[in-house]
N, C-alpha and C positions, 0 to 999 in steps of 0.2 A: 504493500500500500504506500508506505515511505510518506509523503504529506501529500496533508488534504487542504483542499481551498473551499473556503467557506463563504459565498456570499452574504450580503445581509438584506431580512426584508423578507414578504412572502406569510404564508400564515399554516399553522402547524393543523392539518383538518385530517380528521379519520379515527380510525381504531386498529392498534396493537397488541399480539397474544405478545407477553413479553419471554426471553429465554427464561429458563428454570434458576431459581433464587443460590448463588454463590455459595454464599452463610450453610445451607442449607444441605446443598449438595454433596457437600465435602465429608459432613458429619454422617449424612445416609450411605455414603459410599464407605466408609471409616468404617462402621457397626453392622455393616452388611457384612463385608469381609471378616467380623469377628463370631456373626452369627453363626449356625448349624443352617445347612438347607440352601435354598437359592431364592435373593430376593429379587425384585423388579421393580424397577427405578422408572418411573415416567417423567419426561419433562427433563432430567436431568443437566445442569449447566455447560452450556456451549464456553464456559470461559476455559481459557487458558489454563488458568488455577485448578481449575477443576481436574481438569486432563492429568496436572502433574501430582493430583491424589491418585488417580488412576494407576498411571506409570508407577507410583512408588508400591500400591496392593499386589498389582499383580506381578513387581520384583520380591514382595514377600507371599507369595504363591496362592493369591487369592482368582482364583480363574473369574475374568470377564468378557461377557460378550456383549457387544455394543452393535444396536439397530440404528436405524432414526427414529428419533423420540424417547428411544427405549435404552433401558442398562438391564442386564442380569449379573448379578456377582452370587457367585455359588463361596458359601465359608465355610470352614468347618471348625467352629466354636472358638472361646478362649486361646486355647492351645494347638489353632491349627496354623499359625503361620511360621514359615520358614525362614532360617536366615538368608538372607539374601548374597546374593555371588557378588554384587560390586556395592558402591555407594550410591544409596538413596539420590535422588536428584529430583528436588525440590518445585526446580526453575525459578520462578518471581514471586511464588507465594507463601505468606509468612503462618498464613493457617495451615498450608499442609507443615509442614517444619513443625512446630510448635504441637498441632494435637497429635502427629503421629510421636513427636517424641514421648508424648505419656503413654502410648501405645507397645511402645518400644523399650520403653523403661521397665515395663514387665513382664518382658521374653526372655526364657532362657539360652540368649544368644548374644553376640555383640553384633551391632551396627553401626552405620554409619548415613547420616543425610547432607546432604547440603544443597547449594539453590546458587541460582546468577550471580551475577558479580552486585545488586543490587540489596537480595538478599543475604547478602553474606556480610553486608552492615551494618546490617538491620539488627539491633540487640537483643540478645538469647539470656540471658541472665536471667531474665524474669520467671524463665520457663526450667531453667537449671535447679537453681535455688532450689523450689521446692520438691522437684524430683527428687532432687540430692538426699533432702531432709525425708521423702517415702523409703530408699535404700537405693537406689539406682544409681552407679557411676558413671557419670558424665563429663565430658569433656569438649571444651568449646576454643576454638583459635583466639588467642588472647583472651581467653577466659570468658571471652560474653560472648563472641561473635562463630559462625557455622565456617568451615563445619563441625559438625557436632560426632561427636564418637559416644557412643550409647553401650554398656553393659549392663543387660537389661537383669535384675537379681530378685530378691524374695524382699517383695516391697511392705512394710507397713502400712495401714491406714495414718491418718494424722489429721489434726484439726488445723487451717492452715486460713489468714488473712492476707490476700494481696496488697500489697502496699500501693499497687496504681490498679485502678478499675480496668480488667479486660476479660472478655468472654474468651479470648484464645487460652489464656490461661489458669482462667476455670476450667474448661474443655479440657485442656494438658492433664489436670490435676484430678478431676472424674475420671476422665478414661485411665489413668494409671489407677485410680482405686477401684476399678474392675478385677485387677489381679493382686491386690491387696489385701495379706492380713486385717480384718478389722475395717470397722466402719472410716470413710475418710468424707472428712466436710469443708467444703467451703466458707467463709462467711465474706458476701459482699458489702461495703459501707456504699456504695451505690449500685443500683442495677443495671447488668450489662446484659447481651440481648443473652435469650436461653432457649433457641432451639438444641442446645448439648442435650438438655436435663429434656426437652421433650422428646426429642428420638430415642434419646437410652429408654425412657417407658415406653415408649411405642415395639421396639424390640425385645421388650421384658424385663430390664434392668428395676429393682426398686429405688427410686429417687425421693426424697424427702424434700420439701421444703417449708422452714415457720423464719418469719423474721430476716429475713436477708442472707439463712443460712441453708445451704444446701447440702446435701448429705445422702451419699452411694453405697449401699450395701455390695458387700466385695462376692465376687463368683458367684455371677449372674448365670444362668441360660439362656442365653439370646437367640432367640428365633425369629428366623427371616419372616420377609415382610413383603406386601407388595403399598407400595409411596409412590405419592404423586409430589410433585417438587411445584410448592406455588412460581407463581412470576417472581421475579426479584426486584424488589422493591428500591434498593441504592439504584439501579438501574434506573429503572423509572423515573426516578426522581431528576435526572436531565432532559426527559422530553417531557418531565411536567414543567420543569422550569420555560423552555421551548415554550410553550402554549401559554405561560402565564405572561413573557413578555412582547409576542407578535402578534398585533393586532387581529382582529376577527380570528382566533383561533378556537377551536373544537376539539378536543382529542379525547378518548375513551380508551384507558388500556387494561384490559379484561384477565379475573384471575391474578391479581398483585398479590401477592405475602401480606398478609394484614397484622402481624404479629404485635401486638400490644408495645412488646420491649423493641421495638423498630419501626414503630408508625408514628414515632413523637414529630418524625418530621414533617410528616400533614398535616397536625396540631399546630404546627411554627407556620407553618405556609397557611391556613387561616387562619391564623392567628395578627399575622399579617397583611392581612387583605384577599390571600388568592382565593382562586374562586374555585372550590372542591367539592366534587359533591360522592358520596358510597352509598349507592342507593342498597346495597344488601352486602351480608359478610356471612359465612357460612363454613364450619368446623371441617377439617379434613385431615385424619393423621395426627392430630393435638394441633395443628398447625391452622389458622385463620386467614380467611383469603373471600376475594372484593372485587368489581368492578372500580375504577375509579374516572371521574370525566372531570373533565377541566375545561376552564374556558378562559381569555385573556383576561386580567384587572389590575388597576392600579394598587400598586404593593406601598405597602408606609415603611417597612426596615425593621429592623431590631435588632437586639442585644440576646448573644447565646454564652450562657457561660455555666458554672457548675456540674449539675447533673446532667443539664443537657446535652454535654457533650462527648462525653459516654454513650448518650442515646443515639447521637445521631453522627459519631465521629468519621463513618464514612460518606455521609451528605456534607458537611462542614466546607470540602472546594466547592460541591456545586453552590450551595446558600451563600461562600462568601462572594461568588462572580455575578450574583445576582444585586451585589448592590450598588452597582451603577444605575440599575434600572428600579431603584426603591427612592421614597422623596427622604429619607430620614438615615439612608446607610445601613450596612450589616456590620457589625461587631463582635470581635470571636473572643474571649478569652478563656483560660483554665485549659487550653486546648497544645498545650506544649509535646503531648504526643502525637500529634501531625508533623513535629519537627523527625521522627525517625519511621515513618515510613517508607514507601517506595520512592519516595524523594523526599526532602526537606520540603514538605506542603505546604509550609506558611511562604518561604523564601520563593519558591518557586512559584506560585499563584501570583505573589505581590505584584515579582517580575513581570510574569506576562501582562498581568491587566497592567501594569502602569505604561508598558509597549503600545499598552493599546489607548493610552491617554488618561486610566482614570486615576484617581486619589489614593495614594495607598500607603497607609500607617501599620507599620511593623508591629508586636509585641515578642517578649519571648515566648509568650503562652498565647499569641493568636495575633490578630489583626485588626484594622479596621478599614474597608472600603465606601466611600464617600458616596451617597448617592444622586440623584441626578443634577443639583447643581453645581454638581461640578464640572459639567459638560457631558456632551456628547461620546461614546466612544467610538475610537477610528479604526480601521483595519491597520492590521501590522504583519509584522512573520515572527510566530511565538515558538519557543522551545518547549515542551512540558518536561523534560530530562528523563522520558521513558517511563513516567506516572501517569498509569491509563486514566486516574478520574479526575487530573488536570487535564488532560487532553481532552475531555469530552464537556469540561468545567467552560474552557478556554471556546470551544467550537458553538457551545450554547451563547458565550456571553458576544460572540461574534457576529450570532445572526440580528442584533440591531445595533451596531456600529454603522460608522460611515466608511464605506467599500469594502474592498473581501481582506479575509485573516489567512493568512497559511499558518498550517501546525504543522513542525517539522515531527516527524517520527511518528506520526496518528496510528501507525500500525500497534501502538504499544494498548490502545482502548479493546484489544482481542485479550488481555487479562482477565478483564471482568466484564466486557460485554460490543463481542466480536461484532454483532450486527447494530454498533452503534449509527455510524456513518450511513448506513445504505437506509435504516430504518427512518433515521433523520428524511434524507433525501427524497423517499417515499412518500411522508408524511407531509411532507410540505408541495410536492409535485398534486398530490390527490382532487 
C-alpha cells in the first residue's frame, strides 16, 4: 500500500458489517487452543495482531484451520501444548507477547517470544514482575524489554495489585492462574476492559468477581466452544468520527462490540454533542453487541482524564484529532501510557496534526489540541512512524482540511484494521 492520499470533503453515507473485535479475538483464539475439542470462531479478526496469535498457537501445536469468516482450532486441554522448535514471533502486537507469556509461564517447557523491532521497546516488566512473583522464570533483554525467554514451572496462585491499570496484564496474570496452585486474584483500582474474565467462563473456567477484584480458580476444564466475535468497536470509532465531522453524513455500522468496559467512548462522543443513536443491544457469548448510526453534529470538546482513560486508551489518537473540529478542544491527561506504545502517541499525533496547521500542547501524560478557532486544517504529508491508529487518527482528521494529506507508511493500519482505507473510500463514494 506504502501511502495513501486523502482528499478532503464529501460525506460518509451507508452501512458497514465491521471486521471481528481485536481485544477479543486474541483471547478466543488463546482458550481455544487450551480447551479439549474443537472450537469455531466466527467473524474472527482480519488484523495483523491477530494472525500473529495464530502463528504463535499453532508453533505450540494447536492445529488451525482457517475459512473465510471462519477459524476452527482443535486443543487438547491445559497440558496439550508443545514446546515449540524456534522462537515465538510476536510481530507488532503487544497482547499476543504479554497474554501468551502467562500462558507460557505455566508449561513445563522453556520458550521463547518476541515481536518487531517496535515491539521489542515496548516494556515487558509489567508482565515479568508478576509472573516472577507466581514461580515462572523469566527473562527479558535488558530486563524489561523482548525478547522474553520463559521457563515455564509449578506456578502458585497469588493475590496481586497492578500498579498501572491494564487488561493485558490482568489477562497475563489469569491465564497463568489456570495452571496454578491455588486461587490467584486480581484487584483493579480502576477498571480495565474484561473480555479475559468473560471468555475464561464462556469456556468453563470459574471467575469470581466483588469489588474490583477478580479471582480464577486454578485447573479448569475448558471446553470448546462455538463464538461469534462482535465488530470491533476501536475500529469503528474512526468512521464514527468520519461521519461526525462531514457534513450530511449517515452511517450505520451493524453488530459493534457493545461491551460496557469499552463503550465509554460513545458516552464521551454524546456527551459531547455527537449525534449516536443504538437502537437495540443484544447478549451473545457474555459479550454485548448493537447497531450503531451516526449522523454529522456540531461537537463542543472536552476534557478526558483519570479513569477515562483506561476506558478508552485505544480511542484516545482518534478523540484527540478530532479536536480541531470541536469549538472548545480535546484535552488528554493521566494518559502517559500512550507514550510506550507502538509509537510514542502523544509525540507522534502532536506532530502530524500541527503539519497539518492545528494547535498543539504537549503534556507528559497527554495533550491538548485546540479547537476550531484556531483555524482551519491544511493538507500536508504526515508520518505516523508505523502506528496503525495514528494513521487512520491522521487520515480521518484529513478528510476536512484544506487539500489532500499523504500518510506515509498507511500500510501499517493492517495491525488493527486492514480494511480501513478501502472501507473509508466506499463509504464516502456511496
Amino acid at each position: 500500500m506504502g501511502k495513501q492520499t486523502i482528499s478532503p470533503g464529501g460525506a460518509i453515507e451507508g452501512s458497514v458489517e465491521l471486521p471481528g473485535d481485536k481485544s477479543i479475538s486474541h483471547r478466543y483464539a488463546i482458550l481455544a487452543a487450551l480447551a479439549e475439542g474443537s472450537s469455531e470462531i466466527v467473524n474472527y479478526a482480519t488484523a495483523a495482531d491477530c494472525r500473529s496469535t495464530l502463528d504463535c498457537l499453532r508453533e505450540l501445536g494447536a492445529a488451525i484451520e482457517a475459512a473465510p469468516g471462519r477459524l476452527r482450532i482443535t486443543g487438547k486441554g491445559l497440558d496439550g501444548l508443545r514446546q515449540p522448535r524456534q522462537t515465538l514471533d510476536a510481530g507488532n502486537s503487544g497482547s499476543t507477547m504479554r497474554m501468551l507469556a502467562g500462558v507460557l509461564a505455566g508449561q513445563a517447557f522453556a520458550s521463547s517470544i518476541t515481536g518487531d523491532e517496535s515491539l521489542r521497546r515496548r516494556p515487558m516488566r509489567r508482565v515479568i514482575e508478576p509472573l516472577r512473583r507466581m514461580g515462572a522464570e523469566i527473562r527479558g533483554r535488558d530486563g524489561d524489554c523482548a525478547p522474553l525467554e520463559i521457563r515455564g514451572g509449578h506456578l502458585h496462585g497469588m493475590d496481586y495489585a497492578p500498579p498501572v491499570p491494564s487488561a493485558q496484564v490482568k489477562s497475563a496474570v489469569l491465564l497463568a492462574g489456570l495452571f496454578a496452585e491455588g486461587i490467584t486474584t486480581v484487584r483493579e483500582s480502576i477498571r480495565t476492559r474484561d473480555h479475559t474474565e468473560l471468555a475464561l467462563r464462556e469456556f468453563g473456567a470459574v471467575v469470581e468477581t466483588a469489588g474490583g477484584a477478580i479471582s480464577i480458580q486454578p485447573r479448569p476444564k475448558l471446553v470448546a466452544r462455538q463464538l461469534q466475535v462482535p465488530g470491533d468497536l476501536s475500529a469503528a470509532v474512526f468512521l464514527i468520527a468520519a461521519a461526525l465531522i462531514l457534513p450530511n453524513s449517515s452511517l450505520t455500522l451493524h453488530n459493534v462490540g457493545l461491551n460496557p468496559t469499552r463503550a465509554r467512548v460513545l458516552d464521551f462522543l454524546i456527551s459531547i454533542g455527537g449525534s449516536l443513536r443504538i437502537p437495540s443491544v443484544k447478549a451473545r457469548d457474555g459479550e454485548l453487541t448493537g447497531d450503531v448510526s451516526v449522523r454529522q453534529a456540531p461537537l463542543a470538546g472536552g476534557r478526558i482524564a483519570g479513569a477515562q482513560v483506561a476506558e478508552m486508551i485505544d480511542e484516545l489518537p482518534m478523540l484527540a484529532a478530532l479536536g480541531p473540529y470541536t469549538e472548545q478542544g480535546i484535552e488528554i491527561h493521566d494518559a502517559q501510557e500512550l507514550r510506550v506504545k507502538e509509537s510514542d502517541r502523544i509525540a507522534t499525533l502532536a506532530g502530524g496534526l500541527r503539519l497539518m496547521g492545528a494547535r498543539v500542547e504537549e503534556f507528559p501524560d497527554g495533550l491538548r489540541v485546540e479547537g476550531r478557532g484556531a483555524g482551519k486544517l491544511r493538507g500536508a504529508t504526515v508520518d505516523p512512524q508505523g502506528d496503525h491508529r495514528i494513521a487512520m487518527a491522521l487520515a480521518v482528521a484529513a478528510l476536512g482540511a484544506e487539500g489532500k494529506t499523504t500518510i506515509r507508511g498507511a500500510e501499517c493500519a493492517g495491525v488493527s484494521f486492514p480494511e480501513f482505507f478501502e472501507t473509508l473510500k466506499r463509504l464516502r463514494e456511496d
